[in-house]
N, C-alpha and C positions, 0 to 999 in steps of 0.2 A: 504494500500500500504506500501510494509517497504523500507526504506530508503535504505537499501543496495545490492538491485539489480540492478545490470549493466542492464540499460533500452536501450540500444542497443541489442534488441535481434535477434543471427544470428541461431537460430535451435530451431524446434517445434511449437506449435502454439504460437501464439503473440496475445496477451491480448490486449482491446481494448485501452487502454491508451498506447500503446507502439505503436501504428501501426499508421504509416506515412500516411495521407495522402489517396490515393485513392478511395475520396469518390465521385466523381464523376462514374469510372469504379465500386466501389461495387453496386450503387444503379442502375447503368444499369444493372448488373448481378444479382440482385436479382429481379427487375421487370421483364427481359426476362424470368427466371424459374418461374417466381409465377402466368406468364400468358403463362405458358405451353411452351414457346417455346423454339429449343434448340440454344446452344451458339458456336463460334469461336474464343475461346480467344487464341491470337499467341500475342509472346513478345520472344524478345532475352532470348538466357538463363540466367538466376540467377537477371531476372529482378522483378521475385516475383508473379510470376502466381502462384504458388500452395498455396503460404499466401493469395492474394486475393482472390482466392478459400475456402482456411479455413477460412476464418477474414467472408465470408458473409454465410457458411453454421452454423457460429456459431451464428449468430444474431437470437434471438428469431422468426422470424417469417419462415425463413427459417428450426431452429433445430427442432422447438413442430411442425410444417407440413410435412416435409418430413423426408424418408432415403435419407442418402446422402451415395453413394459409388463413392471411389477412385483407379481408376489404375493410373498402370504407364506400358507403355507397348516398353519402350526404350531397351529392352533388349529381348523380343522377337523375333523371327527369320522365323516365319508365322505362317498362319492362326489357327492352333491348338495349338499355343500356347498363341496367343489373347484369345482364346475362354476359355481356361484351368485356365490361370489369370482373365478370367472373371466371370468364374464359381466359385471358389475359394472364389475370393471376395465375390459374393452376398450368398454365402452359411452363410459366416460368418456375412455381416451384416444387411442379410435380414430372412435368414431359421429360425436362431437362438434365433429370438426376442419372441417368442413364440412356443410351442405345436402345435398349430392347424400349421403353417408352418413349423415348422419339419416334422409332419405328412405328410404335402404336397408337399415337395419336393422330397422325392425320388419317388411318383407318380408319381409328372409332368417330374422330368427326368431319362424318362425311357432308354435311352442312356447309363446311368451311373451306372443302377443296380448293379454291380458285385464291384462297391465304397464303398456302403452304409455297415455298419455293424452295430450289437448292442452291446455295452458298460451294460455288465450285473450287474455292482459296480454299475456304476452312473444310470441306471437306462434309457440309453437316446442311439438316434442314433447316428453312428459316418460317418464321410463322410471323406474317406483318398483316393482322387482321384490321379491319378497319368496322365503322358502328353499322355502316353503309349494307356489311357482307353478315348482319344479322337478318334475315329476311323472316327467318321462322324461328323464333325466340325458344319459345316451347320444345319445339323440335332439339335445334342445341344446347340446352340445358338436357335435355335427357340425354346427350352424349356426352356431356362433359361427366353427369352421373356414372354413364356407364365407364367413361376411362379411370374416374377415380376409384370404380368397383377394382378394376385390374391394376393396381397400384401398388406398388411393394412393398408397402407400411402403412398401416391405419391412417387416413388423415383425418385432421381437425382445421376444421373451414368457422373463422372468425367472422361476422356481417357487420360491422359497426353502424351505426345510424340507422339498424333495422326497420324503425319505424316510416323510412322514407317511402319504403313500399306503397303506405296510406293513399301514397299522395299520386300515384303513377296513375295515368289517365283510362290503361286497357281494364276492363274488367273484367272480375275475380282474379287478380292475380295472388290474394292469400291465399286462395284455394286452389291454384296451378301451381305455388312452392309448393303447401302443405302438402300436396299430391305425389309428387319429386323428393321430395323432402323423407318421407314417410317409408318410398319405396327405395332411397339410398342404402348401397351396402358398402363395408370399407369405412363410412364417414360419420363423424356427428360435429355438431354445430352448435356453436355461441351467438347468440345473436342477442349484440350489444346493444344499446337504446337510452339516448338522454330524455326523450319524449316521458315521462314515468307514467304520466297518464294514458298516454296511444298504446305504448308495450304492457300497459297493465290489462287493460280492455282488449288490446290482441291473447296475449295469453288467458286470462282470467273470464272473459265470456263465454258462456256457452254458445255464443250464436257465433262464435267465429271460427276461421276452421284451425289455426294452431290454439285451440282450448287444450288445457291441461297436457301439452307437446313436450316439455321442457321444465328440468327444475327451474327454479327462479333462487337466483341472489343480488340482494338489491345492496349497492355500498350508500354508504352514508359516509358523514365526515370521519377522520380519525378520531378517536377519542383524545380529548384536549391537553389529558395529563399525562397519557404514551407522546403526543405529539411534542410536550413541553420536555419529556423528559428525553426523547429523543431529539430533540435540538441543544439542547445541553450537553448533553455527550460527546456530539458532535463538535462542538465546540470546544469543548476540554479536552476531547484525544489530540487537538490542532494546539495546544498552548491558550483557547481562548475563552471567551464564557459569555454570557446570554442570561439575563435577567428572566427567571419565569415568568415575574410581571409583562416583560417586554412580547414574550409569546405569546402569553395570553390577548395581549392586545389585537396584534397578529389575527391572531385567530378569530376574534369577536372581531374586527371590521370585518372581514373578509369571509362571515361565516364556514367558520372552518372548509373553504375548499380547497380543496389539497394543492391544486398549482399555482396560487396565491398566496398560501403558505408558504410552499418552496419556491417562491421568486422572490418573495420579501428578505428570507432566512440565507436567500442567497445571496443577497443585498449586503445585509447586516454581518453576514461572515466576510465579509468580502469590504466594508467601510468600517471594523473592530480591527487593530493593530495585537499584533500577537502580546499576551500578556494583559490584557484590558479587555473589560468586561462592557458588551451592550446594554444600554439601555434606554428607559423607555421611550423618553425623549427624541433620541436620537433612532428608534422606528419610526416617530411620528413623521418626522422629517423622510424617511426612504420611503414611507405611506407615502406624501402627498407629493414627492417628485415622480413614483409610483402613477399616481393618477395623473399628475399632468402630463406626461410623457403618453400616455393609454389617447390623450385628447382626439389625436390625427386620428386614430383607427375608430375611436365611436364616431366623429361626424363623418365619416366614409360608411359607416353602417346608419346612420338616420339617413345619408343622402337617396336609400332605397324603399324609406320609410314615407310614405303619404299623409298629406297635411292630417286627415281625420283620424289617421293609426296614430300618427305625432303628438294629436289632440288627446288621445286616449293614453298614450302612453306615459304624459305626462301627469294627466288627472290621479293616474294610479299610482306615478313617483311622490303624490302630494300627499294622499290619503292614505297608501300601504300600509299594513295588508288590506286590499278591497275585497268585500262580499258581495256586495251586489251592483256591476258595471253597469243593470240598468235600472236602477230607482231613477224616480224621477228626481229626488235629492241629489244623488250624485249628475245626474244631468244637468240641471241648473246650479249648481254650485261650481260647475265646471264649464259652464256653456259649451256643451257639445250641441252635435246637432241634433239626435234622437237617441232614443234610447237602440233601432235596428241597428240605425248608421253607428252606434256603442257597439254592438255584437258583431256585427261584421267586421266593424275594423279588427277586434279581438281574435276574433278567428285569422285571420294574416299574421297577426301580434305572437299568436302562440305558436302558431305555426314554424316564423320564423326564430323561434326561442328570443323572443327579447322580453316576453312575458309566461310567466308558469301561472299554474294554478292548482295549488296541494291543498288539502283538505278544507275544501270549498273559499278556499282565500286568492287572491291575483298579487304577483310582485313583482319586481324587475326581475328576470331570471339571474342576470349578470352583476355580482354585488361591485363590480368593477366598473360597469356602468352606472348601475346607481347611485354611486360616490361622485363619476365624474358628473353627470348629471344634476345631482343638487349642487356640487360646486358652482356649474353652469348657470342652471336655473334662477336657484336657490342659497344663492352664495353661503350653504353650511358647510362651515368647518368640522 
């Protein structure tokens, strides 16, 4: 280990001496996959689902037994382009790992023929598929199925952003995975979800078709006095040190979100001289260089944001947490325009996660924009 790495790591993988915590949720995610079943992992965003995803497909027993493949499919816009990002991926880290499945992928997908070409230098196939040469979605996912059937290690296929699905415009397309999905062999699946409400009601309804498909593990924050005390440590094994107080602060602005946490902690390790001890003061200060720095990237995200979503998103920074977005109270107190033009803008709002809504309450999802935002608005310090 060398001494002069900032052991708050906020990007790539985290090594297992750096990584906070979560052994409770790693060892349920690696017993669900090692006895075949698939998973539900939903947590707010930048609470740390794709580290607890990396942190247990790196642990020996998971790396030397399976392929492990990761999407992210937050940026997709339907069904052929799930399918395209899926193909994509397992071409690269399943075709690839030998000859014998090179040779057998452009067999099994025979969809894609006019993809495949041969690389006469290297001596090897090349697969340059474009969104264009997805014609029959359905069709190539049930090859891509059957190649991972013939695959020389169990894989495990990650979906992050699962609930994007929702939103894709062909229909049934829960009931065309669920379908695929069900008749997979060779494979099971995480399918990750900062939506808690859309992936609760996917899994959790009876009227939907991956009902009761998947354990569920849902992360929540770390717990504040493993997170205090593991940042103290942290600091002490480097010569330095870290006021509890100052954590805790930490923590409570930022509602314990874990990558908020470790960009602050990264901060504060990193503006503490060896020998000298942080405190609280001197967070507050890395907090609100913190937010003003965040400035550029929120107004590039409201620049997407429509006067009436704008009108509502504010009403809610005002009055957080809200219950009821369309009393005629909160209308007139906010001069919106109606209480529909309230719900419709809402639905965009959560849509685009800039607004959640957990047990029947509305708030800014992002406690990093909510800061920068009353700063804005509301000049609170």
């Amino acid at each position: 280990m060398t001494p002069f790495i900032n052991p708050f790591v906020v990007s790539g993988h985290i090594a297992d001496e750096y990584f906070c915590d979560r052994k409770e949720e790693s060892e349920q995610l690696k017993r669900f996959l090692s006895n075949q079943q698939n998973v539900v992992l939903s947590a707010a965003r930048r609470m740390g689902k794709t580290a607890l995803v990396d942190h247990v497909f790196a642990m020996p027993d998971i790396a030397g037994n399976y392929i492990t493949i990761s999407i992210d499919i937050l940026d997709t816009n339907n069904f052929s382009d799930f399918v395209f990002t899926l193909g994509n991926a397992v071409f690269e880290k399943v075709a690839q790992r030998s000859d014998k499945l090179m040779k057998l992928f452009p067999m099994v997908m025979k969809s894609l023929q006019a993809s495949f070409g041969y690389d006469s230098i290297r001596g090897s196939m090349t697969f340059d598929i474009k969104l264009g040469d997805i014609v029959r979605p359905e069709y190539t996912l049930q090859e891509i199925f059957q190649f991972l059937a013939n695959a020389d290690q169990r894989c495990l296929v990650v979906i992050d952003e699962f609930q994007q699905i929702t939103y894709y415009p062909e229909a049934n397309v829960e009931a065309t995975l669920r379908k695929h999905i069900q008749k997979a062999e060779n494979v099971n699946f995480v399918f990750a979800g900062s939506h808690r409400r859309i992936m609760s009601e996917m899994f959790g309804s009876e009227q939907r078709p991956f009902f009761n498909s998947a354990r569920s593990i849902d992360l929540e924050p770390i717990d504040l006095d493993i997170y205090t005390d593991f940042s103290q440590e942290k600091f002490r094994e480097r010569g330095k040190d870290i006021e509890a107080e100052a954590v805790h602060y930490v923590y409570e602005t930022f509602c314990g979100v874990t990558l908020y946490n470790q960009q602050l902690m990264n901060d504060a390790f990193d503006a503490t001289p060896a020998h000298e001890c942080c405190d609280v003061e001197t967070i507050k200060l890395l907090i609100e260089n913190f937010i003003l720095e965040s400035g550029k990237k929120q107004k590039e995200i409201l620049q997407f944001v429509t006067e009436q979503q704008k009108a509502v998103l504010f009403a809610i920074l005002a009055d957080e947490p809200v219950k009821s977005i369309t009393s005629s109270a909160f209308t007139k107190r906010h001069r919106l325009k109606s209480p529909s033009a309230t719900q419709s803008a809402m639905k965009a709002l959560l849509r685009s996660d800039l607004v959640t809504r957990r047990d029947g309450f509305y708030s800014i999802s992002d406690p990093l924009m909510d800061l920068w935002l009353k700063r804005v608005l509301f000049h609170k310090s």
